[in-house]
C-alpha positions in Angstrom: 2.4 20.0 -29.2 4.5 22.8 -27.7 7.5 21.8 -26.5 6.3 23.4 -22.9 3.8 20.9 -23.0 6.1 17.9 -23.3 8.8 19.3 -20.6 5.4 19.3 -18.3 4.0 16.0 -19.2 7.4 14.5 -18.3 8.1 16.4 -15.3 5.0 15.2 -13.9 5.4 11.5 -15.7 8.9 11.7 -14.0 7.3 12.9 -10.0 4.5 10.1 -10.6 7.3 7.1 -11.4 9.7 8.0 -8.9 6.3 8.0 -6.5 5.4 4.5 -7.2 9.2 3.6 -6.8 9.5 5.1 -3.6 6.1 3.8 -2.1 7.6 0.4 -3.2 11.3 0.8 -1.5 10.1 2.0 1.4 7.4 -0.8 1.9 10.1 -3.1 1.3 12.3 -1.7 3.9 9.9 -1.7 6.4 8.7 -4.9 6.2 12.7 -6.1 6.6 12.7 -3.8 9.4 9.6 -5.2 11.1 11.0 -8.9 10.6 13.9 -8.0 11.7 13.4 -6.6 14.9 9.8 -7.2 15.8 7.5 -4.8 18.0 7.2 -7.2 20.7 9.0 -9.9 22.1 8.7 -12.8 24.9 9.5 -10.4 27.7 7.5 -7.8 26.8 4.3 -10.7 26.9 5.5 -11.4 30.5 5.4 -8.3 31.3 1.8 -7.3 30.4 0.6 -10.4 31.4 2.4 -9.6 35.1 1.1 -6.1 34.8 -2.9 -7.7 34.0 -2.2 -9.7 37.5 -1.3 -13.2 36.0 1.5 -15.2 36.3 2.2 -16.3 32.6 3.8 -20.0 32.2 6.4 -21.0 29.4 3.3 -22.5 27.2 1.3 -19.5 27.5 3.9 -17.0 26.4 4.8 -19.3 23.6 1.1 -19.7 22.5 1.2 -15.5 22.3 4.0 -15.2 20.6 2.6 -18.1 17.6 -0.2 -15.8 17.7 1.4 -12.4 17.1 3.6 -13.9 14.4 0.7 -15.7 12.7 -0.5 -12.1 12.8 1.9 -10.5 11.7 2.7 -12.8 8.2 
């Protein structure tokens, strides 16, 4: 083969291995992220359930926030 060819095939073998690592540090990161701080909290539950014109007890918030965690493993 030319030697062109082979500077080519490992340019591209090079851009296609550092995509998969990338894809696969970044998915890492962002799962840490999202279990670290999580999108929604207990206050945030007792506030839409305020805003939706109910009065949200201690079980009922905690029964939510099982749910949203079950949901988001």
């Amino acid at each position: 083969m030319p030697p062109i060819v082979v500077d080519i095939l490992q340019v591209l073998l090079g851009v296609i291995i550092g995509a998969v690592i990338g894809f696969f540090v970044a998915r890492h990161y962002m799962k840490k992220m999202i279990k670290n701080n999580p999108p929604i909290n207990e206050q945030m539950i007792k506030a839409m359930m305020t805003q939706m014109g109910r009065t949200p007890s201690q079980k009922q918030v905690n029964q939510m926030m099982k749910q949203m965690t079950k949901y988001m493993d």
